[in-house]
C-alpha positions as CSV (number, residue, x, y, z in Angstrom):
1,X,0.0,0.0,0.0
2,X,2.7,2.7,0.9
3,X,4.7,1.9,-2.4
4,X,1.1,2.2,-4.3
5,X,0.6,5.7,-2.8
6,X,4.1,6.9,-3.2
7,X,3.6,5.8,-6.9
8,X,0.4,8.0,-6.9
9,X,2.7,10.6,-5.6
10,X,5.4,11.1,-8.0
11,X,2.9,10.2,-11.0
12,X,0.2,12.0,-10.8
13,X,2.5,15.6,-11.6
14,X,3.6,14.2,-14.6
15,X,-0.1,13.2,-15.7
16,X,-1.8,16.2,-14.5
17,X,1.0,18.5,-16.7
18,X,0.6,16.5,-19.7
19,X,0.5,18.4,-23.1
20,X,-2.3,18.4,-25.5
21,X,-1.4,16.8,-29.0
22,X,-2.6,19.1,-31.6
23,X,-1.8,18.9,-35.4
24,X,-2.8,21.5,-37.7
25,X,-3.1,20.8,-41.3
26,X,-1.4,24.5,-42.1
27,X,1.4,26.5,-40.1
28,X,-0.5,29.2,-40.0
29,X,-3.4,27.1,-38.0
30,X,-0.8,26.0,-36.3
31,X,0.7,29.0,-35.4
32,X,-2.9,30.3,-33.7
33,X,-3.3,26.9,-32.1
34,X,0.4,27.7,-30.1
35,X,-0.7,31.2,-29.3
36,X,-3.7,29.7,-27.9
37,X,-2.2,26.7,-26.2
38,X,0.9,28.0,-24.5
39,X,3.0,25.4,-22.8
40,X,-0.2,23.5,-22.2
41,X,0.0,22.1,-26.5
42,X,2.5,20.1,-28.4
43,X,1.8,21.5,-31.9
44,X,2.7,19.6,-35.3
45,X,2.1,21.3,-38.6
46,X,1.7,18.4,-42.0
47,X,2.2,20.9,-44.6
48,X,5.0,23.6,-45.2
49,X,4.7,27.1,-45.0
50,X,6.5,26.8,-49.0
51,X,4.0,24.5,-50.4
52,X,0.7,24.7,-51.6
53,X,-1.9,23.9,-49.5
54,X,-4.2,22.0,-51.9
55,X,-1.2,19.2,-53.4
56,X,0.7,18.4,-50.1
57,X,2.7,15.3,-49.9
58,X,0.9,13.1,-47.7
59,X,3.7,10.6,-46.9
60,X,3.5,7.8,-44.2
61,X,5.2,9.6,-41.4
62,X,2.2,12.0,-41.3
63,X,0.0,8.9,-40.5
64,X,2.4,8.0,-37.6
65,X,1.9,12.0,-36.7
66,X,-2.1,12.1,-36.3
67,X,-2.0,8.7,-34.5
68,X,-1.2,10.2,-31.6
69,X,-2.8,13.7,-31.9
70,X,-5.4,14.7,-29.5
71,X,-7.1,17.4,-31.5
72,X,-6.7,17.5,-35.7
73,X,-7.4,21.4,-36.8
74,X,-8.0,21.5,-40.7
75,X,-8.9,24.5,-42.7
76,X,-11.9,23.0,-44.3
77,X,-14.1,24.0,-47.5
78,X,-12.1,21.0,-49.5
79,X,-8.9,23.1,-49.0
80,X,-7.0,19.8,-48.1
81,X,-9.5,17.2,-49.6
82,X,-6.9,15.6,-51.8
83,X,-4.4,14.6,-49.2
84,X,-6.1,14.7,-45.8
85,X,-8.7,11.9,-45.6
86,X,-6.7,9.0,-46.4
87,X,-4.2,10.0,-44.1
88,X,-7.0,10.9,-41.1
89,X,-8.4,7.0,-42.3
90,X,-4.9,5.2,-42.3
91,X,-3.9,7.0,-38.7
92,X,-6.8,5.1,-37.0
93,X,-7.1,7.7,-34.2
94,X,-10.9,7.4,-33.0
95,X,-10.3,10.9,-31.1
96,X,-9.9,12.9,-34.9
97,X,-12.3,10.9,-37.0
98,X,-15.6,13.2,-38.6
99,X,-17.3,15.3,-36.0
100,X,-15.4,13.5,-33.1
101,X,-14.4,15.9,-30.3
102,X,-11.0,16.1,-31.2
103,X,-11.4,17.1,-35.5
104,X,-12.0,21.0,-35.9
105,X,-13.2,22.1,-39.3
106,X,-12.0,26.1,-39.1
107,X,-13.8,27.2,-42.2
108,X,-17.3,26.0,-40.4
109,X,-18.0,29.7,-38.5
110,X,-16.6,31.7,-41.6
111,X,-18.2,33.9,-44.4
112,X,-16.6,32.5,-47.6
113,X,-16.2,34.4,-50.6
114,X,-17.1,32.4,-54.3
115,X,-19.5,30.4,-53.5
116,X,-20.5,29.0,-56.8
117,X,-24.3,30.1,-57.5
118,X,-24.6,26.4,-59.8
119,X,-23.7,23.4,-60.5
120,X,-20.1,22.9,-60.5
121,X,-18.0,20.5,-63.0
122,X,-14.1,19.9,-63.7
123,X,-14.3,22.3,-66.6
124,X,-14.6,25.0,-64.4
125,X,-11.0,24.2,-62.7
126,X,-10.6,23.3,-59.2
127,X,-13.1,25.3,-58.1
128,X,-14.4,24.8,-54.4
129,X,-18.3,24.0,-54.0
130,X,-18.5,25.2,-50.4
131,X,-16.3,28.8,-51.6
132,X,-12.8,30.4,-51.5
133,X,-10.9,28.6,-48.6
134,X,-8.1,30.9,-48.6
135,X,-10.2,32.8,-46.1
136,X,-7.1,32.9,-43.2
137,X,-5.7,36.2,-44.9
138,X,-8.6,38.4,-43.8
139,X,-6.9,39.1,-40.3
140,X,-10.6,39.3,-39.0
141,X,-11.2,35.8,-39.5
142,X,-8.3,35.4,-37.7
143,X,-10.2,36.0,-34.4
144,X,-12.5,33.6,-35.7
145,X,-10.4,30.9,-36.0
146,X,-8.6,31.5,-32.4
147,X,-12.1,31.8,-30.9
148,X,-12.5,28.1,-32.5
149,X,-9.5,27.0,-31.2
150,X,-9.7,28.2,-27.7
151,X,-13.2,26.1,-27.4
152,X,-11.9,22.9,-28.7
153,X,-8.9,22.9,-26.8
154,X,-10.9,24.3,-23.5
155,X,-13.7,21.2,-24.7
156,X,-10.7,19.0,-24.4
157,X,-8.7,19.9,-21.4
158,X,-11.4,21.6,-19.0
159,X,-9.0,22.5,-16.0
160,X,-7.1,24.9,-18.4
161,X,-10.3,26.6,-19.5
162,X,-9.2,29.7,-18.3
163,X,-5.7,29.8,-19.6
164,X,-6.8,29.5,-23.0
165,X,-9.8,32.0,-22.7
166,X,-6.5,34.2,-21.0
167,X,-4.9,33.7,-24.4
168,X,-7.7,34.2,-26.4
169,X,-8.2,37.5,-25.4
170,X,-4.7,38.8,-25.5
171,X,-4.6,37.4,-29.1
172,X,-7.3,39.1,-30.1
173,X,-6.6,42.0,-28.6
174,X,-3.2,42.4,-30.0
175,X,-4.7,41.4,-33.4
176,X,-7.1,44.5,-33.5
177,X,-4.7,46.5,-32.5
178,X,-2.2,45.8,-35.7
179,X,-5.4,45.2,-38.0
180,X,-5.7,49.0,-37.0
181,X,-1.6,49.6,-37.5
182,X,-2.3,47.3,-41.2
183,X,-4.9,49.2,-42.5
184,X,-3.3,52.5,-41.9
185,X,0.0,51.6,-43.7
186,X,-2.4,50.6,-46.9
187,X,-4.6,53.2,-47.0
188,X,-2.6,55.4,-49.4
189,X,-2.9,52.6,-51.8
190,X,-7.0,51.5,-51.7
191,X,-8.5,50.9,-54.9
192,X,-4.7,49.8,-56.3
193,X,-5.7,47.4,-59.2
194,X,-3.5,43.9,-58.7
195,X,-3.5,41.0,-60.5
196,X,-2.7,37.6,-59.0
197,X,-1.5,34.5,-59.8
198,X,-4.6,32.0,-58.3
199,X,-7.5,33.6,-56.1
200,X,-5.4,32.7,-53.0
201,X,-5.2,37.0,-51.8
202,X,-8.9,37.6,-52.8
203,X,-9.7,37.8,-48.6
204,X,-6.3,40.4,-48.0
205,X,-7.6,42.4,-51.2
206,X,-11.0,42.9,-49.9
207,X,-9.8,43.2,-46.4
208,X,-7.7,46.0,-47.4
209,X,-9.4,47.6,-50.3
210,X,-7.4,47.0,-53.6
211,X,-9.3,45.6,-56.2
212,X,-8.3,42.3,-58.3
213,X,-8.1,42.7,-62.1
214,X,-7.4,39.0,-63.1
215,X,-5.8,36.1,-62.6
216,X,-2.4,34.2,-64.3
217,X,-5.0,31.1,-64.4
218,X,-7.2,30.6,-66.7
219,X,-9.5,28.7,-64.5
220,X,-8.4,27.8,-60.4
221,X,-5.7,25.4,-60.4
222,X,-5.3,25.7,-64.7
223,X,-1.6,26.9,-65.6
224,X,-2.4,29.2,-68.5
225,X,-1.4,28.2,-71.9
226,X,0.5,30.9,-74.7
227,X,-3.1,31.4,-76.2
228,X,-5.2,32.5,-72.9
229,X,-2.2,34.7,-72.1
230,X,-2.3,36.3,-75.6
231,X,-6.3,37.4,-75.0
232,X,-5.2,37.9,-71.3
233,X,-2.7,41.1,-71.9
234,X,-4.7,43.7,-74.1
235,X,-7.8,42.7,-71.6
236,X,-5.3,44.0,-68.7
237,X,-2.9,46.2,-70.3
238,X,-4.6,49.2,-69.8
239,X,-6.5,48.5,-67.0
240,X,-3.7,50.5,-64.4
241,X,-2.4,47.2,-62.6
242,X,0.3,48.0,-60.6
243,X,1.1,44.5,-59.2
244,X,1.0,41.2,-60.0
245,X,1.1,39.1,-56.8
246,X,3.0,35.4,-56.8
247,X,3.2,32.6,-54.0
248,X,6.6,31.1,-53.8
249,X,5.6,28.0,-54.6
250,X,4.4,29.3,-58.0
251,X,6.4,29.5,-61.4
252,X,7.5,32.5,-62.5
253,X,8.4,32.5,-65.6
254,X,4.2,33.5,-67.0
255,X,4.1,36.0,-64.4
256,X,7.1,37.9,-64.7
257,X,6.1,37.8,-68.6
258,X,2.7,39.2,-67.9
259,X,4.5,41.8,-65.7
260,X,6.6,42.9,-68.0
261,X,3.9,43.3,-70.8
262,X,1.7,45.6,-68.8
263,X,4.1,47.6,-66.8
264,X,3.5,46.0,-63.6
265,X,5.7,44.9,-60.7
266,X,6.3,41.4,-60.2
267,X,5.9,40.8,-56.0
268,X,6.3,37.2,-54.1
269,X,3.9,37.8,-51.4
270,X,3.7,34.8,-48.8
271,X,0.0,33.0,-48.2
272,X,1.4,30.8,-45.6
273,X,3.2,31.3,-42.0
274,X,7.0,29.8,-42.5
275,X,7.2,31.1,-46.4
276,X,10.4,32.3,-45.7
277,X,12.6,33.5,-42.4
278,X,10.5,36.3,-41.6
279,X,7.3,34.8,-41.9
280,X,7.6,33.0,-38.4
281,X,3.9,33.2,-36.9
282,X,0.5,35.0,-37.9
283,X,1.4,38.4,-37.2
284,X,4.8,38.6,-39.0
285,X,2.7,36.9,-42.0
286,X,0.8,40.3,-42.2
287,X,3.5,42.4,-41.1
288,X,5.6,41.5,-44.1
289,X,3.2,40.9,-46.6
290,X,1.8,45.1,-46.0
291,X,6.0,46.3,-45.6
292,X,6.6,44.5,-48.9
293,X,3.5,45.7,-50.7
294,X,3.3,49.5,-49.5
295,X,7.3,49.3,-50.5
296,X,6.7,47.9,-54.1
297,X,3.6,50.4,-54.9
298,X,5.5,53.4,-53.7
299,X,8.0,52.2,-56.0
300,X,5.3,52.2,-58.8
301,X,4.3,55.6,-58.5
C-alpha cells in the first residue's frame, strides 16, 4: 500500500501536466493553435509554409503523426481534400475521426467568398463547392479561427479553460490593434488594381481595399497556356495594374512575362506562416506581406 501511494505521488504531476497533441493541417493554423495553447499544447504542422496547400505530400510519417494527436485542426471548404482523408483514415485515431471531439473544421463559422451560384464541374478548374478557402488572410477571420481553437482545446482539457480564454483575449486584442496599425500603412494605396496568380489573396484584397483585375490562371488550379495569355494582356494592359502578386511555390516564368507586358511589378507575397525567415507566426505573416507591398507600390508611382 505505501509503495502504491508513493507511486500516486510522484505520477500523478507528470499526468496532470501533460500536453495536448494538436496537429494543424497548415502553419498558420498552427501558429494560432500555439498562441492559444501555450506550454499546455504540443503543436505539429503536415504541410510547409513553401507548399501549396491543396497538393501536399501526404507521406506515411504523417499517419504516424495524427496517431497520436489529440485534437486535428484542418482548414476546411475542400482546402486539403486531396491529401487529408486518407491520411486521417490510415492514422486510426478514433479521437480525430468526422465530427469527433477532437477534429476542428476552421472554415465552419466563416463567411466564404465564391460560392459558386450552380452546378459545379471539372471544366470549371478546381473550383471549391463550399467557396474560396483561402479565407485565413482576412486578419478578421483570424479571431474567428482563435475563438474556435480556444473552445476545442478548453472542450478537451477543461481545467485549463481559463488559460486559454487568457490567451484568447490577448490574441485578439493584439490582433485588432495591428489590424488597425495594417490598414493604416495601406490606405494610401485603396482601390490599387493587382492581379494575381490564383484567387489565393482575394480575402487580403477585400480586407484591405485593392481591387483584383485577373488572374495568371485561366481557370483555379489551370496553368495558363501561350493562347489565354495572348487574349489575357490587351484585356489588362490598360487596366492601371500595378502588381502582380505570386506565392513562392508558383512558377514565374508567365508572371514575370505578364508583368513585363503591362508595366507591372512582379511581387512574391507569402499565403502561408513559415514562407520564408520572416514569416515565423500569424502576425509577421501580415507584417511582411503590408512592408513589402506598401514598398513595391510606392516604388510604382
Amino acid at each position: 500500500m505505501k509503495k502504491l501511494f508513493l507511486f500516486l505521488i510522484f505520477t500523478l504531476p507528470v499526468i496532470a501536466q501533460a500536453k495536448l497533441n494538436v496537429v494543424a493541417t497548415l502553419p498558420d493554423f498552427g501558429a494560432i493553435a500555439q498562441e492559444i495553447g501555450g506550454d499546455k499544447v504540443t503543436v505539429t504542422t503536415i504541410a510547409k509554409g513553401t507548399e501549396d496547400p491543396h497538393f501536399v505530400d501526404a507521406r506515411p510519417s504523417f499517419i504516424r503523426v495524427l496517431n497520436k494527436a489529440d485534437i486535428l485542426i484542418e482548414g476546411g471548404a475542400e482546402l486539403e481534400i486531396g491529401w487529408l482523408p486518407p491520411l486521417v483514415n490510415g492514422a486510426r485515431n478514433a479521437k480525430i475521426l468526422a465530427d469527433a471531439p477532437g477534429h476542428l473544421i476552421l472554415s465552419r463559422h466563416i463567411h466564404l467568398k465564391d460560392l459558386p451560384t450552380g452546378p459545379v464541374d471539372r471544366s470549371m478548374g478546381d473550383v471549391h463547392p463550399l467557396g474560396n478557402p483561402h479565407y485565413w488572410l482576412d486578419p478578421d477571420n483570424g479571431k474567428i479561427m482563435a475563438t474556435d481553437i480556444a473552445e476545442a482545446l478548453s472542450r478537451l482539457d477543461s481545467p485549463n479553460q481559463a488559460f486559454y480564454q487568457a490567451n484568447l483575449k490577448r490574441f485578439s486584442e493584439h490582433l485588432d490593434q495591428k489590424i488597425v496599425q495594417w490598414t493604416k500603412a495601406l490606405e494610401p494605396f485603396k482601390g490599387t488594381r493587382v492581379m494575381t496568380y490564383h484567387k489565393s489573396f482575394d480575402y487580403f484584397l477585400d480586407r484591405f481595399g485593392f481591387e483584383l483585375a485577373g488572374t495568371v490562371e485561366p481557370k483555379p488550379g489551370v496553368e495558363p497556356s501561350p493562347t489565354y495569355i495572348n487574349s489575357l494582356l490587351p484585356r489588362v494592359k490598360g487596366a492601371g495594374v500595378k502588381l502582380v502578386m505570386v506565392e513562392p511555390f508558383r512558377p514565374r516564368k508567365t508572371p514575370e512575362y505578364i508583368a513585363q507586358a503591362i508595366g507591372a511589378k512582379l511581387l512574391i507575397v507569402p499565403e502561408k506562416v513559415g514562407a520564408n525567415d520572416k514569416v515565423r507566426d500569424y502576425f509577421s505573416l501580415f507584417d511582411y506581406n503590408v512592408t513589402q507591398i506598401s514598398i513595391a507600390l510606392k516604388q510604382s508611382k
